[in-house]
ZAKOL-257925 format. One record per residue (C-alpha): x, y, z; residue number from 1; residue in one letter. Coordinates in nm, 2 decimals. Each point is the difference from the previous one (the first is absolute). Layout:
# residues N
<rec><X>X</X><Y>Y</Y><Z>Z</Z><i>NUM</i><aa>A</aa></rec>
...
# end
This chain:
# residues 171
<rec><X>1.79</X><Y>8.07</Y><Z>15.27</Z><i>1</i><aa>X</aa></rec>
<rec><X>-0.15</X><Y>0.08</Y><Z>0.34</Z><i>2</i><aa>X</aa></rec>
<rec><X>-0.26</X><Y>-0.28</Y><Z>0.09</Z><i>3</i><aa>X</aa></rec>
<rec><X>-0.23</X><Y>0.02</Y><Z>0.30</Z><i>4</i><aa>X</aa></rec>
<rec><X>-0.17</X><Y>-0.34</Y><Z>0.15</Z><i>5</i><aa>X</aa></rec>
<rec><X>-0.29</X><Y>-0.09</Y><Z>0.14</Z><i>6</i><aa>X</aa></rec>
<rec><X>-0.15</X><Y>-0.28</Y><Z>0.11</Z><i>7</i><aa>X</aa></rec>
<rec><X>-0.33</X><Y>-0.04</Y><Z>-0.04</Z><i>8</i><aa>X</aa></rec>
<rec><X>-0.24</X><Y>-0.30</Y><Z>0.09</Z><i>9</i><aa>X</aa></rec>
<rec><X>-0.33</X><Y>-0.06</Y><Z>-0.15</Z><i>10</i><aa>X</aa></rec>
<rec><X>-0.14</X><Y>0.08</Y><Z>-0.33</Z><i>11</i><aa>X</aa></rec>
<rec><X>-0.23</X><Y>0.30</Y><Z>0.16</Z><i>12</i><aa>X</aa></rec>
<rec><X>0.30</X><Y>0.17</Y><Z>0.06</Z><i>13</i><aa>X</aa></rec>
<rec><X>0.22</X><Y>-0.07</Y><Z>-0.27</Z><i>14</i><aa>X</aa></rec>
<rec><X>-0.29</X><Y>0.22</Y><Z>-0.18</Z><i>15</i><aa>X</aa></rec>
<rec><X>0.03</X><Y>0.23</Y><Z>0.25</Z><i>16</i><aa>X</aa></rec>
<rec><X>0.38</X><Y>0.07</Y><Z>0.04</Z><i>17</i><aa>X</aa></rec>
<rec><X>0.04</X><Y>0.00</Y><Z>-0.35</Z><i>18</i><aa>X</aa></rec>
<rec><X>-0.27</X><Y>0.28</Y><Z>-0.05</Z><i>19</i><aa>X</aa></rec>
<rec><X>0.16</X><Y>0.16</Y><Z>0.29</Z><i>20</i><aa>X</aa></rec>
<rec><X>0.41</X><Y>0.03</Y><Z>-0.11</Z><i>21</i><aa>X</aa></rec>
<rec><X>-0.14</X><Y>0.08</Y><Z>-0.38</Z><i>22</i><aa>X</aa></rec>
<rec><X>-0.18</X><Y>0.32</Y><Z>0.14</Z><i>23</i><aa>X</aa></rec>
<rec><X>0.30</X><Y>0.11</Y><Z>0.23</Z><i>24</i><aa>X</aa></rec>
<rec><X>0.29</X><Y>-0.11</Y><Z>-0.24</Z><i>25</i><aa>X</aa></rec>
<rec><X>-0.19</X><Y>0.23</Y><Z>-0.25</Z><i>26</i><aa>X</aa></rec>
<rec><X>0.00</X><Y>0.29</Y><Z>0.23</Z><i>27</i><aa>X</aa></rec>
<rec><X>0.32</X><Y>0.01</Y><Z>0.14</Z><i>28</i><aa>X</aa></rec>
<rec><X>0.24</X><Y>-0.14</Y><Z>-0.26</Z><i>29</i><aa>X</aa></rec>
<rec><X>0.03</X><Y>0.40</Y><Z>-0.09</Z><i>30</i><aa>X</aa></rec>
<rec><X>0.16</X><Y>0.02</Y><Z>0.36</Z><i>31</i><aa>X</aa></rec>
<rec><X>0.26</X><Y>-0.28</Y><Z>-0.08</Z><i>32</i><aa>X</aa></rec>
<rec><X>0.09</X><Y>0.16</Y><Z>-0.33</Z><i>33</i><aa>X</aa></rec>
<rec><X>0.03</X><Y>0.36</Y><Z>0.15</Z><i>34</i><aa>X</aa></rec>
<rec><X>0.21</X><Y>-0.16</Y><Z>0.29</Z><i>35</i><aa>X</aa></rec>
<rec><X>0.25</X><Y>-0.16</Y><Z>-0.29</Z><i>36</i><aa>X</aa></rec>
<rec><X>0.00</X><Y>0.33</Y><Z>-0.20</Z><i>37</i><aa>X</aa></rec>
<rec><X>0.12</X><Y>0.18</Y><Z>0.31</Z><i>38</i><aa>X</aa></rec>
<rec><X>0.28</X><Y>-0.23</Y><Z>0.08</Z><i>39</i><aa>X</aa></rec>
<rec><X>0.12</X><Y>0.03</Y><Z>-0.37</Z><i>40</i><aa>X</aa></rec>
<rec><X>-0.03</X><Y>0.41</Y><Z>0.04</Z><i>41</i><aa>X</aa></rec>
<rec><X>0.15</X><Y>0.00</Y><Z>0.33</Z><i>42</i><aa>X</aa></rec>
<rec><X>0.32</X><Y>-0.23</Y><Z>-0.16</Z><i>43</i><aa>X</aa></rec>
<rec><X>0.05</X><Y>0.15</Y><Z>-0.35</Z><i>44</i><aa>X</aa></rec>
<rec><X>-0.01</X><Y>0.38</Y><Z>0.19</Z><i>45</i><aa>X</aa></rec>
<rec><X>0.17</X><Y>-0.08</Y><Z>0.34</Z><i>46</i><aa>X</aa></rec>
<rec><X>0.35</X><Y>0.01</Y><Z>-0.14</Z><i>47</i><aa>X</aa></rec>
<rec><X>-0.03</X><Y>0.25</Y><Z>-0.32</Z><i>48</i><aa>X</aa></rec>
<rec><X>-0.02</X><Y>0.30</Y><Z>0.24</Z><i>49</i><aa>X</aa></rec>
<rec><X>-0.08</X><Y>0.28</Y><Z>-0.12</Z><i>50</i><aa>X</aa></rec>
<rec><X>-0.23</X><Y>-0.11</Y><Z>-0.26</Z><i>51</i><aa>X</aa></rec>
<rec><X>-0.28</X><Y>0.13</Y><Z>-0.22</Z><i>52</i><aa>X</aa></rec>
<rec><X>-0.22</X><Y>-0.26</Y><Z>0.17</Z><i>53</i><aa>X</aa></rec>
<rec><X>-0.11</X><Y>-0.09</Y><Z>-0.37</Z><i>54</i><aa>X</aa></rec>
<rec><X>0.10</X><Y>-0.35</Y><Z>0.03</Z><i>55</i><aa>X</aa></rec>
<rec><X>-0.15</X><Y>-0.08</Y><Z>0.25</Z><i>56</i><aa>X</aa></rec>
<rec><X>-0.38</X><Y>0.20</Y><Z>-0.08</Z><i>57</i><aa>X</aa></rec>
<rec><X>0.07</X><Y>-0.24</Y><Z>-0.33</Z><i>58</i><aa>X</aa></rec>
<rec><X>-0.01</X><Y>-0.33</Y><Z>0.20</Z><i>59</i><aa>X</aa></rec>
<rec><X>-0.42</X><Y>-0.07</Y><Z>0.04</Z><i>60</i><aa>X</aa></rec>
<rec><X>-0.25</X><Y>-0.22</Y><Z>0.12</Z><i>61</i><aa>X</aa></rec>
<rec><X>-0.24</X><Y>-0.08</Y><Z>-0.28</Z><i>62</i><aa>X</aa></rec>
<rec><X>-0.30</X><Y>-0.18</Y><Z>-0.12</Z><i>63</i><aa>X</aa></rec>
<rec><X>0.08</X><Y>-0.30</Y><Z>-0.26</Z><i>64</i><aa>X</aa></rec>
<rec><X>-0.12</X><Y>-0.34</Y><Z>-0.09</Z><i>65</i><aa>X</aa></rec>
<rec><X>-0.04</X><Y>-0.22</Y><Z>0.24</Z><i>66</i><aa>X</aa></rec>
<rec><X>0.06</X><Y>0.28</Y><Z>0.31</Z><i>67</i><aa>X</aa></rec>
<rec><X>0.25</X><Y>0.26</Y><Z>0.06</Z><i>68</i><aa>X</aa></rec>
<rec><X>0.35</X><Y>0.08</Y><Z>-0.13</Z><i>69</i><aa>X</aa></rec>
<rec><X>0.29</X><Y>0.19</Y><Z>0.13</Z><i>70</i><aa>X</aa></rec>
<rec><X>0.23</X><Y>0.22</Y><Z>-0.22</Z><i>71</i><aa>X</aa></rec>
<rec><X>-0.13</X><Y>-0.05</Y><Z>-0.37</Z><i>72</i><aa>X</aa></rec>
<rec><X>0.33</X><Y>-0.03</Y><Z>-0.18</Z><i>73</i><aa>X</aa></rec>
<rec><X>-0.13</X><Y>0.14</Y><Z>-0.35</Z><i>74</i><aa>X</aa></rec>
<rec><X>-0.15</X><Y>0.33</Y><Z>0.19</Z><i>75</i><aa>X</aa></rec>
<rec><X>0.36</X><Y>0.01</Y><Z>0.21</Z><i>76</i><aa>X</aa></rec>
<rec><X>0.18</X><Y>-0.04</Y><Z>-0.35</Z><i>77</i><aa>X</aa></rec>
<rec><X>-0.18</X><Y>0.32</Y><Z>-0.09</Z><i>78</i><aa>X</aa></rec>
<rec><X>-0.01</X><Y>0.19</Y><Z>0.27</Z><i>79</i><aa>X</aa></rec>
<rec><X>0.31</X><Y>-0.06</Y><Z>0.14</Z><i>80</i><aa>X</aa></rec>
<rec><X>0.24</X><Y>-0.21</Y><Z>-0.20</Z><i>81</i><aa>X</aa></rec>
<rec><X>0.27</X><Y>-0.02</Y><Z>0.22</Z><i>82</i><aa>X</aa></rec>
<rec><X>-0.19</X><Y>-0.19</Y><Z>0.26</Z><i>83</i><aa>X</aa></rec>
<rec><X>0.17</X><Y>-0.35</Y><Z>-0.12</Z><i>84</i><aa>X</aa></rec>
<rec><X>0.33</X><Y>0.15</Y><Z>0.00</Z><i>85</i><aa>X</aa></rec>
<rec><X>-0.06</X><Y>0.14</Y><Z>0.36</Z><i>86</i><aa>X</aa></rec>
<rec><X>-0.16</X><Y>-0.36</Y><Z>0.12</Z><i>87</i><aa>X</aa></rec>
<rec><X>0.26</X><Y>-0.28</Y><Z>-0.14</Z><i>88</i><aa>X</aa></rec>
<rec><X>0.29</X><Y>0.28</Y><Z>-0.09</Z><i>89</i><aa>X</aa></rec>
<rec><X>0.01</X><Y>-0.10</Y><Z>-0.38</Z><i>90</i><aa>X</aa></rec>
<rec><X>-0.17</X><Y>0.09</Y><Z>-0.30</Z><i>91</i><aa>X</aa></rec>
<rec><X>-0.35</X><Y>-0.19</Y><Z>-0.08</Z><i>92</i><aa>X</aa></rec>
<rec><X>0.11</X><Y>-0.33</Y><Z>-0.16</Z><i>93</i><aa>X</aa></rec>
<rec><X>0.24</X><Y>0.01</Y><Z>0.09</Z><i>94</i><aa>X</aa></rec>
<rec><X>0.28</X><Y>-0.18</Y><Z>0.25</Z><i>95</i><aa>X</aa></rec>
<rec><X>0.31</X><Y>0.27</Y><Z>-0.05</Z><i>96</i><aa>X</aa></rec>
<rec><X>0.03</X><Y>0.20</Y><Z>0.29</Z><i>97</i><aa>X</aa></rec>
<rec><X>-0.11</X><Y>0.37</Y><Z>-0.13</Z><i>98</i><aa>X</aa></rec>
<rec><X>0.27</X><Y>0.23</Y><Z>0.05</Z><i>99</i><aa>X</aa></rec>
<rec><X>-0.14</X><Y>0.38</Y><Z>-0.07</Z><i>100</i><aa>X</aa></rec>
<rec><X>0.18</X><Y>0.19</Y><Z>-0.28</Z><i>101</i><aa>X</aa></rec>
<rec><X>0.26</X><Y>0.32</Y><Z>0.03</Z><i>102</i><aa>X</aa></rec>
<rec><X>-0.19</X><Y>0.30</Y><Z>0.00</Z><i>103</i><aa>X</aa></rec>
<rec><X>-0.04</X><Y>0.35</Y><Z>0.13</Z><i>104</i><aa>X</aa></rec>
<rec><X>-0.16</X><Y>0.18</Y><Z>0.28</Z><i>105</i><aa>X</aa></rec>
<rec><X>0.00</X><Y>0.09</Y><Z>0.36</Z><i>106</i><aa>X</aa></rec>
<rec><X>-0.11</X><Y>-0.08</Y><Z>0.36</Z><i>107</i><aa>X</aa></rec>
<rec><X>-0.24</X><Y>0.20</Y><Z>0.22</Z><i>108</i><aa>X</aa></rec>
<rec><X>-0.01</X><Y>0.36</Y><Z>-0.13</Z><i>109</i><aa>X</aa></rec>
<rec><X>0.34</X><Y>-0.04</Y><Z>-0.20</Z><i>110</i><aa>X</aa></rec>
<rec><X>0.25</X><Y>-0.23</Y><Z>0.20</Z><i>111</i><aa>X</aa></rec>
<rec><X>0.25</X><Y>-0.20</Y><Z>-0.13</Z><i>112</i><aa>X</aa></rec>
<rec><X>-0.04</X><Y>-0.38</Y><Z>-0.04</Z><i>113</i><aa>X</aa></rec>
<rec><X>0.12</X><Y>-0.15</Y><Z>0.33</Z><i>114</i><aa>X</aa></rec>
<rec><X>-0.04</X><Y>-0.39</Y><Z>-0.06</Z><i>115</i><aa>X</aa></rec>
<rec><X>-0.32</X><Y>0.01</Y><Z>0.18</Z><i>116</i><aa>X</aa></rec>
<rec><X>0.13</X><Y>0.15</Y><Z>0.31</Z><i>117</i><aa>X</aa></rec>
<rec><X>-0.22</X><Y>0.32</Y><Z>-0.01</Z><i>118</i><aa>X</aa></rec>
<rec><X>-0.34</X><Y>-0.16</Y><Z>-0.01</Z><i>119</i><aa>X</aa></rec>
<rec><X>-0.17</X><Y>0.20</Y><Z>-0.21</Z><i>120</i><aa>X</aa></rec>
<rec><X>-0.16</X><Y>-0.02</Y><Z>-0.37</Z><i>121</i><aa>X</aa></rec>
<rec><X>0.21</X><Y>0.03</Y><Z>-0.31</Z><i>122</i><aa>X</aa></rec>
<rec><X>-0.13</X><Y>0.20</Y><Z>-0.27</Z><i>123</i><aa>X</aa></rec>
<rec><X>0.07</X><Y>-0.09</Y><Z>-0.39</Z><i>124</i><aa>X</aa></rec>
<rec><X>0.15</X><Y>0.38</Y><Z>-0.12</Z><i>125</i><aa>X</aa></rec>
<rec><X>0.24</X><Y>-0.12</Y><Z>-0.29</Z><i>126</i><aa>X</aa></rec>
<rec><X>0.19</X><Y>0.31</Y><Z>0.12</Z><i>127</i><aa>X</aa></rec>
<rec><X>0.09</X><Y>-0.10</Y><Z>0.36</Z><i>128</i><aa>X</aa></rec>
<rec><X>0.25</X><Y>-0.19</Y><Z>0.15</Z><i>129</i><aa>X</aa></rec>
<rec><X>0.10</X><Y>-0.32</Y><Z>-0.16</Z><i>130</i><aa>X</aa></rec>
<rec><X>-0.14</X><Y>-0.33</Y><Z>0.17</Z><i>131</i><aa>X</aa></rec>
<rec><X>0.16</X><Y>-0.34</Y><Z>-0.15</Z><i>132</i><aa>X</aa></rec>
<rec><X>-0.16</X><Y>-0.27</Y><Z>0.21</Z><i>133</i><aa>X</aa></rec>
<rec><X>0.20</X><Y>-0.34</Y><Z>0.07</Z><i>134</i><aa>X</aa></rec>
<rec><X>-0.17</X><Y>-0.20</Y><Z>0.18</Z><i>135</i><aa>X</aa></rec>
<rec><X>-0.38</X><Y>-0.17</Y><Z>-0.08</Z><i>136</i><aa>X</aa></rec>
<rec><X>-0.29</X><Y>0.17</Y><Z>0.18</Z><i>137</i><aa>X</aa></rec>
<rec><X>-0.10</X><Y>-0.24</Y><Z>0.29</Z><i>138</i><aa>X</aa></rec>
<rec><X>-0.29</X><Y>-0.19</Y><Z>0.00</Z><i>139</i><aa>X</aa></rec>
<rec><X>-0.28</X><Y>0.08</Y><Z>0.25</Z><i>140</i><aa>X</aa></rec>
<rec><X>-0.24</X><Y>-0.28</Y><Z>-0.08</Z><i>141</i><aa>X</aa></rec>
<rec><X>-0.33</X><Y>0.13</Y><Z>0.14</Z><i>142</i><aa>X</aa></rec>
<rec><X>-0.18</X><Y>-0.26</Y><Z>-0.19</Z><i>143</i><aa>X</aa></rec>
<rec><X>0.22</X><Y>-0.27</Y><Z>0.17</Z><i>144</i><aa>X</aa></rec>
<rec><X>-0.08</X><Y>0.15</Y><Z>0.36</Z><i>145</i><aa>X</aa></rec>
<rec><X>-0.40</X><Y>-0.02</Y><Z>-0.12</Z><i>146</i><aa>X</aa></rec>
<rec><X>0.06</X><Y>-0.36</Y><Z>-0.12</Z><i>147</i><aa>X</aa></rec>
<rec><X>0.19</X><Y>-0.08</Y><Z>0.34</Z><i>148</i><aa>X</aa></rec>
<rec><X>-0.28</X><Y>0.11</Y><Z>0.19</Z><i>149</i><aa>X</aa></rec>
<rec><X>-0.28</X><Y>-0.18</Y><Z>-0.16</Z><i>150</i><aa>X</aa></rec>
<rec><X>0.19</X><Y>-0.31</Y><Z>-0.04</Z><i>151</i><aa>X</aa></rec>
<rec><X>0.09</X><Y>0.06</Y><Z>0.39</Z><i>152</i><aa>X</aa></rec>
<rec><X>-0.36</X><Y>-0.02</Y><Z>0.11</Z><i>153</i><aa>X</aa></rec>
<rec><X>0.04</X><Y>0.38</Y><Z>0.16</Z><i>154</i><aa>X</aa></rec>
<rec><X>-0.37</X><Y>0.06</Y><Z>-0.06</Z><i>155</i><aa>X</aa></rec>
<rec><X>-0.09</X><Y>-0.11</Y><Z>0.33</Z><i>156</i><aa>X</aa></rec>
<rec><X>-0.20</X><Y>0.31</Y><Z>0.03</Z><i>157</i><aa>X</aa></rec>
<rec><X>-0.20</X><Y>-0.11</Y><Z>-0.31</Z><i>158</i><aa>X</aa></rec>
<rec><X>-0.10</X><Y>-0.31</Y><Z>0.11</Z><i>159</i><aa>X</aa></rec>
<rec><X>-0.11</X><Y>0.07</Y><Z>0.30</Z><i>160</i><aa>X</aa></rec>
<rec><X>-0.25</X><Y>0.26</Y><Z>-0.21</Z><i>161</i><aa>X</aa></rec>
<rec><X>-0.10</X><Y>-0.23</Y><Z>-0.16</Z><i>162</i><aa>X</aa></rec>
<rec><X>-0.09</X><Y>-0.28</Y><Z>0.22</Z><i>163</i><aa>X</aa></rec>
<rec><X>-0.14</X><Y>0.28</Y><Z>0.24</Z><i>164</i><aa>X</aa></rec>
<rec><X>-0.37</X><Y>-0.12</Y><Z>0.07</Z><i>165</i><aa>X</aa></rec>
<rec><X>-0.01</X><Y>-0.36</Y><Z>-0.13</Z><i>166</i><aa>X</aa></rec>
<rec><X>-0.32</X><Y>-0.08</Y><Z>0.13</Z><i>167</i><aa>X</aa></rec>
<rec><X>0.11</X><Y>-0.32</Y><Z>0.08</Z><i>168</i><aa>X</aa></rec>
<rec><X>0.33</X><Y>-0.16</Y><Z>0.15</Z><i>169</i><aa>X</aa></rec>
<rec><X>0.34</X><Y>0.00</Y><Z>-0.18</Z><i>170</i><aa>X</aa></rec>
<rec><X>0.31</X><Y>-0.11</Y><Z>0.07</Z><i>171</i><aa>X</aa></rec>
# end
């Protein structure tokens, strides 16, 4: 959890600094979630290129109980099931490392499977070339990278919003 002191003396402007951060928290904690969605689009896309870009228009900032959420994991279930899978590299529930099935298909416009080495998008056919993965799909852990930089206290940006016109000393 990111916590932000301030030291306050006086009962006057305990009032005060309380009414104060309660207006401005409310206003710009929608800037702090919006900052953690991107960092969990920019990870969970920066190494799938190309993708569809559907994973990552999945992971939102949203209104719930209490404040805002990141990445709702019942509307990413739906939406996009294989975002766990992508995220830890195993199944949800799971701890066995998820390994993709045989199947059929084809890079690009209608390349052969190349372990990877052609970059581009593989398209299920069930008439194209045969593709018998052996090892797990790799982790990316874009919630981990989010996690990291809260826990980290990266949001210097943040808190200098939001102590931005105390109208009194803090330290």
């Amino acid at each position: 959890m990111y916590t932000i002191k301030i030291k306050v003396t006086g009962f006057k402007n305990v009032k005060k600094t309380i009414k104060f951060v309660t207006k401005r928290v409310s206003k710009n904690i929608p800037l702090i979630a919006r900052e953690v969605r991107d960092i969990m689009r920019l990870k969970a896309v920066g190494a799938r290129s190309p993708g569809t870009g559907k994973l990552a228009n999945a992971i939102r900032k949203e209104v719930i109980k209490g404040g805002w959420g990141v990445g709702n994991m019942d509307r990413m279930t739906k939406s996009v099931p294989y975002w766990y899978v992508v995220d830890k590299g195993m199944l949800f529930g799971t701890n066995i490392p998820y390994v993709p099935p045989t199947t059929r298909g084809f890079f690009g416009t209608a390349g052969a499977p190349a372990s990877g080495a052609s970059g581009e998008r593989f398209t299920h056919d069930g008439s194209g070339f045969l593709l018998s993965p052996k090892k797990p799909i790799s982790p990316l852990n874009y919630t981990n990278a989010a996690f990291i930089h809260i826990a980290s206290g990266n949001f210097a940006k943040a808190k200098q919003i939001l102590l931005k016109g105390l109208p009194f000393k803090n330290t």
